[in-house]
C-alpha positions as CSV (number, residue, x, y, z in Angstrom):
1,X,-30.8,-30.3,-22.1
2,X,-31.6,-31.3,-25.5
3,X,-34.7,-28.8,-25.6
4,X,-32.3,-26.1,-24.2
5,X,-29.7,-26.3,-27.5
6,X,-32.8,-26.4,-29.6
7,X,-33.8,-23.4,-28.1
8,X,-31.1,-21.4,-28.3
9,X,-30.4,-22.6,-32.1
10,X,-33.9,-21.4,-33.0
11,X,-33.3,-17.6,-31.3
12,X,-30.4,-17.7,-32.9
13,X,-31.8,-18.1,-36.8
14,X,-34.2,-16.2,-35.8
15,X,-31.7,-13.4,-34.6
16,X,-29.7,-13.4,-37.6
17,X,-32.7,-13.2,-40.3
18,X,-32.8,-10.1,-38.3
19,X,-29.2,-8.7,-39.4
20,X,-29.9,-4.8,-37.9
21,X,-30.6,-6.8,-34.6
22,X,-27.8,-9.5,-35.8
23,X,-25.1,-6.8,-35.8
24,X,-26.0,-4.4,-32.7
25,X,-26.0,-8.0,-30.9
26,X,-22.7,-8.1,-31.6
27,X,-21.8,-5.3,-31.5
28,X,-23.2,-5.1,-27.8
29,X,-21.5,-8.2,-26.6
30,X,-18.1,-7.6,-28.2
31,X,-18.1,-4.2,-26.4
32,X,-19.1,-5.7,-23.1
33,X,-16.5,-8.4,-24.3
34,X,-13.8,-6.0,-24.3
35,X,-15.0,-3.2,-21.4
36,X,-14.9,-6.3,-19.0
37,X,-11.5,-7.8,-20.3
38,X,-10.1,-4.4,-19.8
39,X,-11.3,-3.9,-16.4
40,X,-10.1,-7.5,-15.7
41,X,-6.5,-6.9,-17.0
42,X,-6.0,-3.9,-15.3
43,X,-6.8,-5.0,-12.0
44,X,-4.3,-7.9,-12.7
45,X,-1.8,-5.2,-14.0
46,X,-2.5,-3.0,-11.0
47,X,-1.9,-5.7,-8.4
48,X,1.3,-6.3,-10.2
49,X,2.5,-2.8,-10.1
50,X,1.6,-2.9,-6.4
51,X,3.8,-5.6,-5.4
52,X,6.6,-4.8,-7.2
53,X,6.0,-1.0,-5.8
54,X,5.9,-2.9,-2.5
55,X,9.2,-5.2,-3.1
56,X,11.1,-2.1,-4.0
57,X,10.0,-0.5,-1.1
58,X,11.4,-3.6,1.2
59,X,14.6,-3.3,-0.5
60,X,14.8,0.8,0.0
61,X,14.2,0.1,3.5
62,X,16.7,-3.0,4.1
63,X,19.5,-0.4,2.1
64,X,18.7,2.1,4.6
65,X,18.7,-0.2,7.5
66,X,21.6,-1.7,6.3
67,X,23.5,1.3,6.0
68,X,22.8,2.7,9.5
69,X,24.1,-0.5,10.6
70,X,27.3,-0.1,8.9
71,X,27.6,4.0,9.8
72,X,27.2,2.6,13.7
73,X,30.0,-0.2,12.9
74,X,32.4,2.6,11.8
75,X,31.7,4.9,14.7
76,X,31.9,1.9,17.2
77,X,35.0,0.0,15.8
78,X,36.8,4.2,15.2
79,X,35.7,4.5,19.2
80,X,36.7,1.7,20.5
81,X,40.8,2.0,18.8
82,X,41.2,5.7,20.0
83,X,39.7,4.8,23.7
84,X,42.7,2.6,23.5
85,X,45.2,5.6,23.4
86,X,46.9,6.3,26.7
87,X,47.5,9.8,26.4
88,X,43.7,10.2,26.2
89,X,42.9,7.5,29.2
90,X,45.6,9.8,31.3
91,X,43.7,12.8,30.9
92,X,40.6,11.5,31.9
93,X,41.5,10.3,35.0
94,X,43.6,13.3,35.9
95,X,40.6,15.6,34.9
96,X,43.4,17.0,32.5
97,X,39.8,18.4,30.1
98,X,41.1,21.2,28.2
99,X,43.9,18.8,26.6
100,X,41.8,15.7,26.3
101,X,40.1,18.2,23.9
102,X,42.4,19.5,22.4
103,X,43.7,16.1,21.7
104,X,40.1,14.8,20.2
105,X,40.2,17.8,18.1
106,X,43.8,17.0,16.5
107,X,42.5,13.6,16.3
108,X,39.6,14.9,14.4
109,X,40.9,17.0,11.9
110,X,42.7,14.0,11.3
111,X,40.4,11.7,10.7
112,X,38.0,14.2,8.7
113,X,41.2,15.1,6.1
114,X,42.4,12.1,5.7
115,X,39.7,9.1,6.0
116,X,36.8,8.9,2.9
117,X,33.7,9.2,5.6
118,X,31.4,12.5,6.4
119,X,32.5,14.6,8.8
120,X,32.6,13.5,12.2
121,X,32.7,14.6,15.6
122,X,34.3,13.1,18.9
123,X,33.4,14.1,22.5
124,X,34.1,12.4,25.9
125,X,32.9,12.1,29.2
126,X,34.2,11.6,32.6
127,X,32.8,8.9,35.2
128,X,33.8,11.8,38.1
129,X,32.6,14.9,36.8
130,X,30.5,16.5,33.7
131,X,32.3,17.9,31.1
132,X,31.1,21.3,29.3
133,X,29.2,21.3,26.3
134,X,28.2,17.4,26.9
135,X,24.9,16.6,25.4
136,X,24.4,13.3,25.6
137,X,24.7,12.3,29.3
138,X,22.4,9.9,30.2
139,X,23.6,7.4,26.9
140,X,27.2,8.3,28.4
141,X,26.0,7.3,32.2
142,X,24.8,3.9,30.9
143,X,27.4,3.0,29.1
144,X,30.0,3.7,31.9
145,X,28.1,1.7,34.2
146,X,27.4,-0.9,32.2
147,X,31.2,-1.2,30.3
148,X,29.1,-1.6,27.1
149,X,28.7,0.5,23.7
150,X,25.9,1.9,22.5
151,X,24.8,3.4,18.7
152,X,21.5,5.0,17.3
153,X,20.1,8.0,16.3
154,X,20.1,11.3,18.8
155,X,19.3,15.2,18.4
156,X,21.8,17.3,19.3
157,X,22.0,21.4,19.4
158,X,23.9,20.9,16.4
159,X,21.2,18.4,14.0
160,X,19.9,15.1,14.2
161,X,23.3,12.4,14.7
162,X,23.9,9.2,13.8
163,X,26.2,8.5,17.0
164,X,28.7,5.6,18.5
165,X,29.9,5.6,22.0
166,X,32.7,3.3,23.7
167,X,33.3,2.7,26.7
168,X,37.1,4.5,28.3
169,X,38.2,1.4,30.8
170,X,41.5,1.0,32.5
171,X,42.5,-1.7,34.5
172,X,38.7,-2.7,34.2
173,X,37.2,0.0,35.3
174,X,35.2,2.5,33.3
175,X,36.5,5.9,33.5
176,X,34.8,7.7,31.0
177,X,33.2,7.3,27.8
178,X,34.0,8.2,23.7
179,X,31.1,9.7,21.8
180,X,31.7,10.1,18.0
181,X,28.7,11.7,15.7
182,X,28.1,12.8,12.0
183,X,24.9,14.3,10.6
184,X,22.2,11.9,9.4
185,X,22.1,13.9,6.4
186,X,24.8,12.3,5.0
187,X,23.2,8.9,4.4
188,X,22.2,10.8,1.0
189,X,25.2,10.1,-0.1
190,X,25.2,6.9,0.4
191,X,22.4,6.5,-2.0
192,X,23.3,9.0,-4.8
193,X,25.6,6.5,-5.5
194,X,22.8,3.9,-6.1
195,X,21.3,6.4,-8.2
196,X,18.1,7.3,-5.9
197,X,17.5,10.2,-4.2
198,X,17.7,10.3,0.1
199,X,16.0,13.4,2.6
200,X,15.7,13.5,5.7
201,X,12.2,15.0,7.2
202,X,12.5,16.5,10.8
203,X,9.8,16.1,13.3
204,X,9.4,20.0,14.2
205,X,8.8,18.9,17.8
206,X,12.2,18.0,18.3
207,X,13.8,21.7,16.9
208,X,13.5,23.2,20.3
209,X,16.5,20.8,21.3
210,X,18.4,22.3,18.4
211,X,20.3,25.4,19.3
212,X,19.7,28.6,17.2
213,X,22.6,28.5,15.3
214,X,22.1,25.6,13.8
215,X,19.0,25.9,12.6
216,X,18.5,29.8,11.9
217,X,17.5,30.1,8.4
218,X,18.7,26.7,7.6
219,X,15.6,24.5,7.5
220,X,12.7,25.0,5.5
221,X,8.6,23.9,6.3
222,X,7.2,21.2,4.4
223,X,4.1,20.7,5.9
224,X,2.7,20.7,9.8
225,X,4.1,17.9,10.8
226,X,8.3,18.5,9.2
227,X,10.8,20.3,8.3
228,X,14.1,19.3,5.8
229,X,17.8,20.7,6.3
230,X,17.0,21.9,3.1
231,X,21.0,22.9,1.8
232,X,22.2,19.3,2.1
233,X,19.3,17.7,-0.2
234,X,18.0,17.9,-4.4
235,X,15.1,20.7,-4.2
236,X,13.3,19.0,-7.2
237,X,12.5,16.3,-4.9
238,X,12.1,17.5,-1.2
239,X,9.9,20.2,-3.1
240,X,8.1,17.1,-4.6
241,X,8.1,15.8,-1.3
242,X,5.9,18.6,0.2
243,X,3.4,18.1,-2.7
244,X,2.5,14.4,-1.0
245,X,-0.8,13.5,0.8
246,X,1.3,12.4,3.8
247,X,-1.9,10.2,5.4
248,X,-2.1,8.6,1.9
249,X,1.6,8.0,2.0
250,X,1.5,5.6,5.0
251,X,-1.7,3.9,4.3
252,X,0.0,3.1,0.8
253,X,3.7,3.0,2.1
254,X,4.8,4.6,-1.5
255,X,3.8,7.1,-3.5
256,X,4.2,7.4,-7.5
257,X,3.7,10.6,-9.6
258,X,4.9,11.5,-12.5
259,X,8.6,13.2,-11.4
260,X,9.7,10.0,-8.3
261,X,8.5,7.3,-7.0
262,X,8.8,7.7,-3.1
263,X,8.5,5.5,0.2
264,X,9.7,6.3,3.5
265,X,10.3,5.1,7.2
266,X,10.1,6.5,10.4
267,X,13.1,7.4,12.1
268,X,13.6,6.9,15.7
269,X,16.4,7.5,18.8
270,X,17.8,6.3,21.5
271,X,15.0,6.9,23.6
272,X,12.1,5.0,21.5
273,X,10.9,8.5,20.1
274,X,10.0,8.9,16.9
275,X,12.1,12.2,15.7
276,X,11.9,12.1,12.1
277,X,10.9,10.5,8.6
278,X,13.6,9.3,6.1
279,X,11.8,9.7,2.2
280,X,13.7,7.7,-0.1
281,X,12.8,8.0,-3.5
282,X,13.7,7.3,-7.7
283,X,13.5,10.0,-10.8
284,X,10.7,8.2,-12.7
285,X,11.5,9.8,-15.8
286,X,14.7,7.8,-16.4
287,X,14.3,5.5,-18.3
288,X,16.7,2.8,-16.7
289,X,14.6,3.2,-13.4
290,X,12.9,0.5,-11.9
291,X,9.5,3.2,-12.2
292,X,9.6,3.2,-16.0
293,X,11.2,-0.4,-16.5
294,X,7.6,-1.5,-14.4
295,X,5.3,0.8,-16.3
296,X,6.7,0.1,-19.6
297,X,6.3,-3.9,-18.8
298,X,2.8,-3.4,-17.8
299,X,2.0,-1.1,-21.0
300,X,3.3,-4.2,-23.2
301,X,1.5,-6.6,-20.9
302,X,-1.5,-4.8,-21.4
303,X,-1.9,-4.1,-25.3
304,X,-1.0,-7.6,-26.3
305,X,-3.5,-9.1,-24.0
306,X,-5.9,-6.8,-25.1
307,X,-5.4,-7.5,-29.0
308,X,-5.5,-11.1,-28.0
309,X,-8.9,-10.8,-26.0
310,X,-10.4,-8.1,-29.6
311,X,-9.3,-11.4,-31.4
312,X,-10.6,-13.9,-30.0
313,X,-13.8,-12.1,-29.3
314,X,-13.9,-11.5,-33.4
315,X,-13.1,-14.3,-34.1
316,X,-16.1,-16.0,-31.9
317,X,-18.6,-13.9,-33.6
């Protein structure tokens, strides 16, 4: 060991009589020094972006969860007071179909001039016969027969619904059920309010169930696989959106360029089929967003560490 410290000392006078060779020494290791801290610190900074990339993406997904959860409570709870009105459980029974509509479309208007939710839509069914224009018959049969509600995600003729159905019972005995709908579209609103940005991608398989009307001239392609409703959402980012390596986007879960930062999850109905992506997304150019609060943080993180390792290095030689 002894040897091994005399050895190096000797190199080393040797190595500095030689100052050309003294100084590119240097020279060499400090670069090396610094290209290796570098690449060090940025794969530390990297993995930090990535998790907290990651964790915003969790909470995206748990608000969007979350508020599907509450859209289904305020179908279900609406549903299950008006199944309680008489005049409505009368005309059911007596097959009385022309006023029970007329009756759910009074009650309606109603609700869509006078309560602060999107637009909704109520339909009903009868345990004796089929009623014209239903869509949604087989959700209505189980729920009839089993005297229990129901709430998810459907496509209809007119658009992809979030929907809540009820249940009619009298005496205890199901006579019918109450289907009330609005358009997923407006969970956007929803999160305009948290200051993100909210589209709805649908799966072109599942526009053959919509009828022409509804989707004539109204949805625009964004790449093989979807289409977007395109009047109800911000073009600056559903046109962003059809920029995106879509195979990337689900190895990564997010994506982050230089206008949003963007994650999504798959959307899926009643029946266990995937219909649809929801893309939820910030503005990374704001300077309150999470995007540029991270970036800025990892910026800071990164010079100072980096005069700290030109420093020391310096310093050492």
């Amino acid at each position: 060991m002894f040897s091994l410290i005399k050895w190096i000392q000797s190199n080393l006078s040797a190595l500095k009589r030689n100052k050309g060779l003294w100084f590119t020494t240097l020279t060499t290791l400090s670069t090396l020094g610094i290209l290796v801290s570098m690449y060090l610190i940025n794969s530390m900074t990297s993995s930090v972006a990535h998790e907290t990339y990651m964790e915003e993406r969790r909470s995206d997904i748990n608000q969007l969860d979350s508020l599907l959860l509450s859209r289904y409570d305020t179908m279900l709870n609406m549903g299950s007071i008006l199944s309680l009105n008489p005049s409505l459980t009368k005309g059911i029974k007596s097959k009385q179909d022309e006023s029970v509509k007329a009756l759910l479309e009074k009650t309606t208007q109603t609700i869509n001039n006078n309560v602060d939710i999107s637009p909704i839509k109520i339909r009903f069914y009868s345990s004796t016969h089929e009623i014209k224009g239903s869509e949604n018959l087989d959700i209505a049969k189980m729920v009839i027969e089993t005297q229990q509600s129901v709430s998810g995600i459907v496509v209809n003729k007119d658009g992809v619904r979030i929907l809540g159905m009820v249940p009619v019972i009298e005496n205890n005995v199901s006579i019918g059920a109450l289907e009330i709908t609005e358009s997923i579209h407006m969970i956007r609103d929803e999160f305009e309010l948290l200051g993100k940005e909210f589209t709805f991608l649908t799966s072109k398989q599942q526009l053959v169930f919509m009828s022409l009307e509804h989707k004539q001239g109204q949805y625009k392609e964004i790449n093989d696989e979807f289409s977007v409703y395109f009047h109800q959402y911000d073009s600056s980012f559903y046109l962003n959106i059809a920029k995106l390596d879509f195979d990337a986007l689900r190895i990564k879960k997010y994506a982050n360029d230089t206008q949003f930062y963007t994650t999504y999850d798959n959307i899926v109905d009643l029946n266990g089929r995937t219909i649809g992506m929801a893309l939820i997304g910030e503005d990374s150019s704001n300077a309150n967003s999470f995007v540029k609060i991270t970036q800025n943080m990892i910026n800071s993180v990164t010079t100072v560490a980096l005069g700290l390792v030109i420093s020391l290095i310096l310093f050492m030689f």
